[in-house]
C-alpha positions as CSV (number, residue, x, y, z in Angstrom):
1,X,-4.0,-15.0,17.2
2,X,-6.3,-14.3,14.3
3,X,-5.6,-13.1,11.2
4,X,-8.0,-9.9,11.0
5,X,-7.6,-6.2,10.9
6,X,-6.9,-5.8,14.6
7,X,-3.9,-8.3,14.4
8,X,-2.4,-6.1,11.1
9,X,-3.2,-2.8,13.6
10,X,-1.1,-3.7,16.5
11,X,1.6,-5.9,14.1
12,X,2.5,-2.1,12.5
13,X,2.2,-0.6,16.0
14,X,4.9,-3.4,16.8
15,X,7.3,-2.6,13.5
16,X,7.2,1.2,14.1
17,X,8.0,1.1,18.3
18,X,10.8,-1.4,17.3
19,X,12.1,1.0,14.8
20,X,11.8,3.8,17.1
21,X,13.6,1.9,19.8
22,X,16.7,0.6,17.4
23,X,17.2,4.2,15.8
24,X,17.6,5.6,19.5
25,X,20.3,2.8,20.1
26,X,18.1,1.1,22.7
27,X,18.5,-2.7,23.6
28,X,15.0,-3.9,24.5
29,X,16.1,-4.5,28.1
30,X,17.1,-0.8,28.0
31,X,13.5,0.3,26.6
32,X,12.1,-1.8,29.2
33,X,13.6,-0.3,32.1
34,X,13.1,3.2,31.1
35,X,8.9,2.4,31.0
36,X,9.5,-0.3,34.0
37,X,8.3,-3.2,32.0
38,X,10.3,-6.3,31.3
39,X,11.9,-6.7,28.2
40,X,9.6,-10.1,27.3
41,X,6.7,-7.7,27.6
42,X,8.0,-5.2,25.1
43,X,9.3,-8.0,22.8
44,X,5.2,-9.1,22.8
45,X,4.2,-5.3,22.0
46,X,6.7,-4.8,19.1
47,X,5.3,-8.5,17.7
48,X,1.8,-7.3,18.1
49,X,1.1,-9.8,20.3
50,X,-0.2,-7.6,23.0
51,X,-4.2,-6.9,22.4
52,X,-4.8,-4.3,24.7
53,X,-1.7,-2.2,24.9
54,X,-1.9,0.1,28.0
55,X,-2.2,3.7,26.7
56,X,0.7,4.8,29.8
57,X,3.0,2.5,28.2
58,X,2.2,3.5,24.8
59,X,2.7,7.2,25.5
60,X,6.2,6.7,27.7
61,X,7.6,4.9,24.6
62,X,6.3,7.6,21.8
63,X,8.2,10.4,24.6
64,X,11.2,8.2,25.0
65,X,11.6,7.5,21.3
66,X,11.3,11.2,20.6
67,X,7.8,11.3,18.4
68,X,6.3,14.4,17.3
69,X,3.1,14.7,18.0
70,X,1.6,13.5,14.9
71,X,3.8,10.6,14.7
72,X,2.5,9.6,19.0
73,X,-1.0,10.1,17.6
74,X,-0.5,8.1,14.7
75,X,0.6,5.4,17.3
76,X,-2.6,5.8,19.5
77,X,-4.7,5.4,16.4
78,X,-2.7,1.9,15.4
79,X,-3.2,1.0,19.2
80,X,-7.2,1.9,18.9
81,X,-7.5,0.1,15.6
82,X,-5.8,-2.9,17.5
83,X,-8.9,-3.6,19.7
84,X,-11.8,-3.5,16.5
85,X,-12.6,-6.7,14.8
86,X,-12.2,-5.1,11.6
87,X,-10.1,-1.9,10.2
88,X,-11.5,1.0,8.4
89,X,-8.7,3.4,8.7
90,X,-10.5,6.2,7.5
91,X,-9.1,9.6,6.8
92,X,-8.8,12.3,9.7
93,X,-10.7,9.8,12.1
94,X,-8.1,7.5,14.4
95,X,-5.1,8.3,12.3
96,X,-3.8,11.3,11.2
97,X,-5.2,11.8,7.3
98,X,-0.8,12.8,6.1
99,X,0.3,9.7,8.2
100,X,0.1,7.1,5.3
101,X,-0.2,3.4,6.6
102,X,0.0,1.8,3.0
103,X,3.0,3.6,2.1
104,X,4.7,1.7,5.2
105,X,3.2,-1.7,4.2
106,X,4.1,-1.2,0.5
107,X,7.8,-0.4,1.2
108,X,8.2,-3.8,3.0
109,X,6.1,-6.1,0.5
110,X,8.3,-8.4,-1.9
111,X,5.1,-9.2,-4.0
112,X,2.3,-6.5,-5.5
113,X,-0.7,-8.3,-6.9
114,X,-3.7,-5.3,-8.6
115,X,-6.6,-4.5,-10.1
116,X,-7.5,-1.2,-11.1
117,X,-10.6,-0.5,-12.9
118,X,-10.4,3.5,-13.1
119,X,-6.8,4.7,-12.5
120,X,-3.1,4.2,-13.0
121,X,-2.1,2.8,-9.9
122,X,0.4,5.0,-8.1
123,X,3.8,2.7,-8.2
124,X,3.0,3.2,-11.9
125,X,2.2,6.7,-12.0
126,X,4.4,9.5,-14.1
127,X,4.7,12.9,-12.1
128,X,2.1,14.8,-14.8
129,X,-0.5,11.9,-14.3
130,X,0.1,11.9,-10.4
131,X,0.3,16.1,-10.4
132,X,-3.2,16.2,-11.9
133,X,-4.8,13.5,-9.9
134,X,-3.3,15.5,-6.7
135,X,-4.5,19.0,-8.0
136,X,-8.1,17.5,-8.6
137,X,-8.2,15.6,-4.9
138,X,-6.3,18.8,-3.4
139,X,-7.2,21.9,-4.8
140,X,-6.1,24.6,-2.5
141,X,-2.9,23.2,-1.6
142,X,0.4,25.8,-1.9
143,X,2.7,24.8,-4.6
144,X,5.0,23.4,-1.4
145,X,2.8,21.2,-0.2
146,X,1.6,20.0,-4.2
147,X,5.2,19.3,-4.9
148,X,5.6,17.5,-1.4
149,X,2.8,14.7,-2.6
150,X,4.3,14.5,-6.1
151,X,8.2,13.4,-4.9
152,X,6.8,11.1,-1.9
153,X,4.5,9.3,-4.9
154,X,7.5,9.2,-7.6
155,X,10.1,8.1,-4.2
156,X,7.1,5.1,-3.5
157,X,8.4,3.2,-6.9
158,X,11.9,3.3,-6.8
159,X,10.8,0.0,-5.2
160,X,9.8,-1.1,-8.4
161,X,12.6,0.1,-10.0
162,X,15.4,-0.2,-8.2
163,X,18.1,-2.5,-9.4
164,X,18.9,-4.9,-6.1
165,X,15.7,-7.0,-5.3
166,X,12.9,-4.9,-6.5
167,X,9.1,-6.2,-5.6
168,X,7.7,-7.4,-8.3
169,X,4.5,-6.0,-9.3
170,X,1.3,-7.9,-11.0
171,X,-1.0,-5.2,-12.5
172,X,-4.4,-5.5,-14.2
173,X,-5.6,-2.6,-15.9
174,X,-9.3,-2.5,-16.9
175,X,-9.6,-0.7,-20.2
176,X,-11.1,1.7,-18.5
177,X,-7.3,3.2,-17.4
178,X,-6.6,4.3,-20.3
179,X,-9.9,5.9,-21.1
180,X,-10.2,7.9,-18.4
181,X,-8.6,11.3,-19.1
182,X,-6.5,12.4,-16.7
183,X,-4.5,15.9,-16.8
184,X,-5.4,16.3,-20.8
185,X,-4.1,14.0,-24.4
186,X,-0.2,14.9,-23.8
187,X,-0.5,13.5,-19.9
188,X,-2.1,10.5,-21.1
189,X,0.0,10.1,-24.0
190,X,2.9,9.9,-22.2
191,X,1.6,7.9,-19.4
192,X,0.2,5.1,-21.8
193,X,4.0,4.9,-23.2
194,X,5.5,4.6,-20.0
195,X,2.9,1.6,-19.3
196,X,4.4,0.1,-22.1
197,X,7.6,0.7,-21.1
198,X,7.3,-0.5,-17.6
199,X,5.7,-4.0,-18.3
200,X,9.1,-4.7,-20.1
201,X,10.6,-5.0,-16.6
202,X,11.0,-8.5,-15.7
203,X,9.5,-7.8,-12.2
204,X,6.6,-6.4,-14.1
205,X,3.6,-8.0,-15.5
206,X,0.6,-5.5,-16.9
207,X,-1.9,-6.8,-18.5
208,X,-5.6,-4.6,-20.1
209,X,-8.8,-6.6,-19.5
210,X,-11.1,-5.2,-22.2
211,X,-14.4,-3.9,-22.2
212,X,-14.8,-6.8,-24.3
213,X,-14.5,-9.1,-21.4
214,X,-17.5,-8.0,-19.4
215,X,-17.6,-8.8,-15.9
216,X,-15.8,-11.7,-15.3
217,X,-16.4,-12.2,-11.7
218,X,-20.3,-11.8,-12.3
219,X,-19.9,-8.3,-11.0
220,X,-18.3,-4.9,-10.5
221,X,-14.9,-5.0,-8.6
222,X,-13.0,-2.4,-6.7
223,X,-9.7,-1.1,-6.6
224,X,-7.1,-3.7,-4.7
225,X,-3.7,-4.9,-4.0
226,X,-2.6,-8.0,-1.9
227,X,0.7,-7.1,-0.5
228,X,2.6,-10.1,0.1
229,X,5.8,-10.0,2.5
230,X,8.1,-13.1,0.9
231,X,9.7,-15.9,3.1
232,X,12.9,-16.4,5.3
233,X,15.6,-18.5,4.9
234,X,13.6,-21.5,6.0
235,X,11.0,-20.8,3.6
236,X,8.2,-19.3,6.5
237,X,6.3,-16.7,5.2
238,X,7.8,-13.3,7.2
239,X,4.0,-11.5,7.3
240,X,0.9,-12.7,6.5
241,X,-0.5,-11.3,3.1
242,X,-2.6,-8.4,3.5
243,X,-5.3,-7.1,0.9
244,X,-5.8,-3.5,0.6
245,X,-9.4,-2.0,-0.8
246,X,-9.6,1.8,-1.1
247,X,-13.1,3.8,-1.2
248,X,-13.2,7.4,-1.1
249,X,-13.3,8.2,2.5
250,X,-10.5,5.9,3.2
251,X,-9.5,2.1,2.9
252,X,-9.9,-1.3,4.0
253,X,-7.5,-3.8,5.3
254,X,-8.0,-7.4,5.3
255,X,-5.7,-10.4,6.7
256,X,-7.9,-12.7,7.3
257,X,-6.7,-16.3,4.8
258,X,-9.9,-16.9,3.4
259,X,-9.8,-13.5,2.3
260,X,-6.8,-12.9,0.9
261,X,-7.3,-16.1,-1.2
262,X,-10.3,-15.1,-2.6
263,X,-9.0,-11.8,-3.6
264,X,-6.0,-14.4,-5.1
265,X,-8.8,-16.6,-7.3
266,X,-10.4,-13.2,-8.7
267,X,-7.3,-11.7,-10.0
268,X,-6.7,-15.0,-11.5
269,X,-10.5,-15.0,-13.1
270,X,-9.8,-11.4,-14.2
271,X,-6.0,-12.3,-16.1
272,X,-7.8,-15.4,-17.4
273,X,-10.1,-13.0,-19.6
274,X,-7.5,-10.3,-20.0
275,X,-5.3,-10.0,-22.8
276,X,-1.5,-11.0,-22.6
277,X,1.2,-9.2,-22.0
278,X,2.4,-8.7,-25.2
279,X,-1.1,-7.6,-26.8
280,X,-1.4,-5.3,-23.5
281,X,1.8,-3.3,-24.9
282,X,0.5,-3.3,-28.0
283,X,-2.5,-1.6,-27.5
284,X,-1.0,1.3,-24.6
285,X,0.9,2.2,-27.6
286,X,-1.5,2.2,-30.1
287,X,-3.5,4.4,-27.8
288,X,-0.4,6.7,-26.7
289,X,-0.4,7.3,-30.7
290,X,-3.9,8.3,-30.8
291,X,-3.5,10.7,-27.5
292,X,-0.6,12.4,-29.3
């Protein structure tokens, strides 16, 4: 089976039918029966083995599961994206735009490798920073709905910060971050002090690459995260590592090994020119100061 966007697609499509099945109590002979399959056949859809899921099947499981239906056409748009080479999930297209796909991959990763030339990244976002990014991307939203995004972004890091087994999270900032005004000088103030804080945490590692540095990789780099799923008890990896690239109409997934360890070496170019830890904290604060 190769390791490509398709093969992430249908791996989701999998997890999310299995869940479905287990929080309606349904043994996967059960399941089976009720869509006259046998249960080896399902056990190949909810691994993402299946390429070419049949669209009948798909749609008896979403009705027996008891899907809305914006959580069945979620599913369809997983099952589309299972047949491309490649996966652009972009916004409003395949998959519903409020059905967030990262926010499912993120919850399950034990390891968060990023660069971030231009933003705080979200699991490292306070609710000012992440209210006036949400305003600015979502300007005629009721205060319901504005509130809504704000919780479900603060809710993502609690699994950063939660006390038993938190992800541990490997952050470059470009210098760039902090720059950037976002939401006005008391926003950012507070937002470069809880950067500081943060990379206290020993599941956290932030570290500023300078302007100073140049372009390290010989050129301008994107936004990215490799997600990494840790290992069983026999030491096998549990999912393949995934690398997530986001442009403005929506993002790009890719599993593919080369990939993913080429993404690996240029985060490692990029600390290599970045400044440590320590001198990272140093200078957040410094600028928090300077904000205030």
């Amino acid at each position: 089976m190769s390791e490509d966007g398709s093969t992430l697609a249908r791996r989701q499509l999998g997890k999310y039918l299995r869940n479905g099945r287990e929080e309606c109590g349904l043994t996967l002979h059960q399941a089976a029966e009720l869509i006259e399959r046998s249960a080896s056949a399902l056990q190949r859809i909810e691994k993402g083995i299946v390429a070419h899921l049949r669209e009948v099947d798909l749609e008896a499981l979403c009705k027996i599961y008891g899907f809305d239906t914006h959580h069945t056409a979620a599913m369809k748009g997983l099952a589309a994206q299972g047949n491309e080479q490649s996966w652009w999930h972009e916004y409003g297209d395949l998959i519903p735009e409020n059905f967030d796909f990262f926010v499912g991959l993120e919850a399950s990763a034990q390891r968060l490798t990023t660069y971030e030339p231009e933003l705080v990244p979200g699991l490292l976002q306070t609710p000012a920073y992440a209210s006036a990014l949400i305003r600015c991307g979502y300007p005629d939203e009721g205060v319901e709905e504005h509130a809504r995004r704000v919780q479900l972004r603060m809710r993502r890091q609690t699994r950063i910060t939660r006390k038993h087994h938190p992800a541990t999270l490997d952050v470059i900032l470009r210098e760039s971050v902090l720059r950037g005004m976002v939401g006005g000088p008391r926003v950012m103030a507070t937002q470069l002090r809880y950067l500081a804080e943060a990379g206290v945490r020993p599941n956290v590692r932030l570290q500023i690459l300078p302007f100073s540095a140049g372009f390290p990789l010989g050129d301008s780099v994107g936004p990215f995260v490799i997600l990494e799923f840790g290992t069983g008890k026999q030491g096998q990896v549990i999912e393949p590592p995934v690398v997530y690239t986001e442009k403005f109409t929506g993002g790009l997934y890719l599993a593919k090994s080369a990939t993913v360890h080429r993404y690996h070496q240029g985060h490692e170019s990029l600390r290599r020119s970045a400044m440590d830890a320590e001198d990272s904290r140093a200078l957040l604060r410094r600028m928090a100061k300077e904000y205030a």
